[in-house]
C-alpha positions in Angstrom: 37.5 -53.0 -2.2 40.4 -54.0 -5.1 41.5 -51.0 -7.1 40.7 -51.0 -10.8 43.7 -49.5 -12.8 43.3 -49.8 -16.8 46.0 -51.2 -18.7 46.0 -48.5 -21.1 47.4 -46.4 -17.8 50.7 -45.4 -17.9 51.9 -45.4 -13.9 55.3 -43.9 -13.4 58.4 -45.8 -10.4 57.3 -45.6 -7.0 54.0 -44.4 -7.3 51.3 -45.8 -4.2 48.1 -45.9 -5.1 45.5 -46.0 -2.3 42.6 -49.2 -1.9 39.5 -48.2 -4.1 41.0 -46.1 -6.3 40.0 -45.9 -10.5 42.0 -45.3 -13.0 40.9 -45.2 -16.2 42.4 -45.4 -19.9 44.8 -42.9 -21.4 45.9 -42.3 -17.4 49.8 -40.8 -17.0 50.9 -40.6 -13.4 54.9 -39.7 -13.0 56.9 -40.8 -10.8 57.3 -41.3 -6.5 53.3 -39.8 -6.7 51.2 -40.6 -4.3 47.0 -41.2 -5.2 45.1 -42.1 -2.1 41.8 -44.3 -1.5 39.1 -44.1 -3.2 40.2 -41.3 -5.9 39.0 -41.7 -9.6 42.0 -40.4 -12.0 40.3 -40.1 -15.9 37.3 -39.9 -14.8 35.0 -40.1 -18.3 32.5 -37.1 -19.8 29.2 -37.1 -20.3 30.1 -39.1 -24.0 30.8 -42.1 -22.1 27.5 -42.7 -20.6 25.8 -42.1 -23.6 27.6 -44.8 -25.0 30.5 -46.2 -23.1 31.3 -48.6 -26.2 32.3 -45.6 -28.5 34.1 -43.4 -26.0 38.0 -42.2 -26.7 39.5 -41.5 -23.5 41.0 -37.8 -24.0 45.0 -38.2 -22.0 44.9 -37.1 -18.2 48.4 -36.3 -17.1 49.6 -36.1 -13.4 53.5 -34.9 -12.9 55.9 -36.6 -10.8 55.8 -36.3 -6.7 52.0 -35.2 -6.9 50.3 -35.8 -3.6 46.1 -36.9 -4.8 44.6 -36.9 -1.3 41.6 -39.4 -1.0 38.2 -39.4 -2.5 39.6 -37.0 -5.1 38.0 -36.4 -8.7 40.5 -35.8 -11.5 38.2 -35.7 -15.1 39.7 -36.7 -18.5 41.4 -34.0 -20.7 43.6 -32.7 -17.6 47.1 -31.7 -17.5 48.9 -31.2 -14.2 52.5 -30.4 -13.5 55.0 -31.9 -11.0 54.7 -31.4 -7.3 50.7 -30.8 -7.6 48.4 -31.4 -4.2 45.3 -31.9 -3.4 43.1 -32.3 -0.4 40.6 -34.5 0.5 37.5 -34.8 -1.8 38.6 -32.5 -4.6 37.2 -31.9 -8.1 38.9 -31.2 -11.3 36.9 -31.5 -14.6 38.1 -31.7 -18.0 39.9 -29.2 -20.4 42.0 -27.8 -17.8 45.4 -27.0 -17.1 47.4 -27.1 -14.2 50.9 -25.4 -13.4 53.7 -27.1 -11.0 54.1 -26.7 -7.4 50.1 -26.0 -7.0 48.0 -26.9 -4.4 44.2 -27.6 -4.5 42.2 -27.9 -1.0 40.0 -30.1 0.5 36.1 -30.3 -1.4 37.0 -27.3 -3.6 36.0 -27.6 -7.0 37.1 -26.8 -10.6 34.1 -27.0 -13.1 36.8 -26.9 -16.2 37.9 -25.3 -19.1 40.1 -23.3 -16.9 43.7 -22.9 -16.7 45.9 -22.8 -13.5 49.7 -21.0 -12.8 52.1 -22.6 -11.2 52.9 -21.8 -7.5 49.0 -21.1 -7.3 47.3 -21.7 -3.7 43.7 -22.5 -3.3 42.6 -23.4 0.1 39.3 -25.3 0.8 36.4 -25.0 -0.5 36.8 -23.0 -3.2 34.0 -23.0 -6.1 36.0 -21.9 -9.5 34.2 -21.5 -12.2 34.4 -22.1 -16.1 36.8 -20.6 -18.2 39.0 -19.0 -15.2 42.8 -17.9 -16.1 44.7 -17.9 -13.1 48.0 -16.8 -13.0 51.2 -17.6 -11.1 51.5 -17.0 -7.5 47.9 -16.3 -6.7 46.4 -17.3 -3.4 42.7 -18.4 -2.8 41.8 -18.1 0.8 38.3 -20.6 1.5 34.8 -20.4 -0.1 35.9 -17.7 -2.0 33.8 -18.1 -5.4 34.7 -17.1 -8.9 31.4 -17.0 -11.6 31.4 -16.9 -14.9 27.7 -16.0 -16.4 26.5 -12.9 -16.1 23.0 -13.3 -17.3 22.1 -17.1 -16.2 21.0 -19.3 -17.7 21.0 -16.9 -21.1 24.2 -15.4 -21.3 27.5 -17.2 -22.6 30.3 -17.9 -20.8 33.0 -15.4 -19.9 36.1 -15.3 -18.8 37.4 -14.3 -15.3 41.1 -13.4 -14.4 43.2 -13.7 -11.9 46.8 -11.9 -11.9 50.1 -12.6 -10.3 50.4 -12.5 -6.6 46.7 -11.6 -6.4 45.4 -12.5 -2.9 41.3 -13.6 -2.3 40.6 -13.1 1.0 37.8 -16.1 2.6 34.3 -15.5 1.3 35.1 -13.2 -1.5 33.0 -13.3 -4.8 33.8 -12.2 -7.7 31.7 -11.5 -10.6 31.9 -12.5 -14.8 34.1 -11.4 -16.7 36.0 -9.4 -14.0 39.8 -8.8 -13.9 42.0 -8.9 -10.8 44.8 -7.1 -11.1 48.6 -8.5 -10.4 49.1 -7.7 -6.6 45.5 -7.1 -5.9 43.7 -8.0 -2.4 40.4 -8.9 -2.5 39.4 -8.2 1.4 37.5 -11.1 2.8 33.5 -11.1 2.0 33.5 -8.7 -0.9 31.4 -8.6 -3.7 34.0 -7.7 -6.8 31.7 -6.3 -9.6 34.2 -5.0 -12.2 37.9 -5.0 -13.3 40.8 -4.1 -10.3 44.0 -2.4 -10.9 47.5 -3.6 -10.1 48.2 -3.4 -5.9 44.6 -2.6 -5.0 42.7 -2.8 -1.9 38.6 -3.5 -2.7 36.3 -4.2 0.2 32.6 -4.3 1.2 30.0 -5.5 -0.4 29.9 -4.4 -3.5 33.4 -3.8 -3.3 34.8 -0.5 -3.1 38.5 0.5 -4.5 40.3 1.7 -0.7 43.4 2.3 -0.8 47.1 1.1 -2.8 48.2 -2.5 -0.9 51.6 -0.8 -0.4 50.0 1.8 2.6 48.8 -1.7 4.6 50.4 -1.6 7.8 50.5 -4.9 10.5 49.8 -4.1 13.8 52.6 -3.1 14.5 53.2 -0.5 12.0 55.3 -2.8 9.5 54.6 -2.6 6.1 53.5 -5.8 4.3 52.5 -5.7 1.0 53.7 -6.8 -1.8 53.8 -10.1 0.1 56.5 -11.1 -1.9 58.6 -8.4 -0.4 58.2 -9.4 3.1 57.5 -13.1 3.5 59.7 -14.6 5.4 58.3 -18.1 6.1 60.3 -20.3 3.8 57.6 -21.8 1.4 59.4 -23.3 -1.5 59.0 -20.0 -3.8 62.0 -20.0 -6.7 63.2 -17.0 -5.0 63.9 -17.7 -1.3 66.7 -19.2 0.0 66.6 -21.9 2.8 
């Protein structure tokens, strides 16, 4: 299968695009990117099949050395920063914003409207929701799940917030409108049903406030949170040193 790549696209030096791959008007990819097979970059709204003939692709913007793993979904109206990732079979939908250096895993999914730090690390299968604001430096461990309606299918939309160095351990949930706090660990499986402070612990199901994240001890007695503090992997943060 040829690619199709509009001429309307802009594609940036040394960028490989895989075989099957779609990219569609009003496309900017920088530079020494990589897009693998079979991704669609642009994809069009709902507008377009309406009527195709009358449709005003919004600009999609990819930064430079961005890896777009295959089978990929990237909407129209996107913005994404330099060194962005995603797995395989991932799904980004329009009106939303993306920071540098983040990653996106394997079949997770970004419904749109939403805006993303940089430095920001969300593992597989991960269902975001509408109108998420996630801050810098947050991870998002797999099939953790953000909503957004707390009355469906009634209510309105609400935002849900994620702060700085926030960690969402596998499985977590977390409810409309609900506030995680910069620092805070969501443990894995919980059920988050309202707002959470700075350097919080909440587990269980619904999630109970435990404990400060600073009196976490490893097994063998270390303290480890902030993780900040104490990683010492080298991972490309602005403040390590290699």
């Amino acid at each position: 299968m040829n690619n199709h790549i509009s001429n309307n696209a802009k594609i940036g030096k040394d960028v490989i695009i895989g075989i099957g791959t779609i990219i569609y008007d009003n496309v900017e990819i920088g530079d020494n990117s990589n897009i693998g097979p079979y991704c669609i970059i642009g994809e069009p709204t709902a507008g377009y099949y309406k009527d195709s003939s009358r449709h005003l692709f919004a600009k999609t913007k990819i930064g430079k050395n961005s890896v777009i793993r295959s089978s990929t979904i990237i909407y129209e109206d996107v913005e994404i920063g330099n060194y962005f990732q995603t797995g395989h079979n991932a799904i980004i939908r329009e009106k939303s914003k993306i920071g540098h250096h983040t990653s996106f895993g394997s079949f997770s999914e970004l419904p749109g409207n939403s805006t993303i730090g940089n430095y920001v690390k969300i593992h597989s299968k991960v269902m975001l929701s509408e109108r998420n604001i996630i801050e810098d430096y947050v991870w998002i461990f797999p099939l953790v799940v953000l909503t957004n309606v707390k009355h469906s299918p009634v209510s309105e939309f609400v935002v849900t917030r994620i702060k700085k160095y926030a960690l969402l351990f596998a499985s977590s949930t977390i409810l409309p409108g609900v506030t995680i706090g910069e620092n805070a660990i969501i443990g894995a499986g919980a059920l988050v049903t309202k707002d959470v402070p700075r350097e919080r612990l909440i587990i269980g199901n619904p999630g109970k406030d435990i404990k400060s994240i600073r009196e976490i001890k490893d097994e063998n007695g270390n303290f480890i949170y902030p993780w900040k503090n104490h990683l010492k992997e080298y991972r490309g943060y602005p403040w390590q040193k290699k």
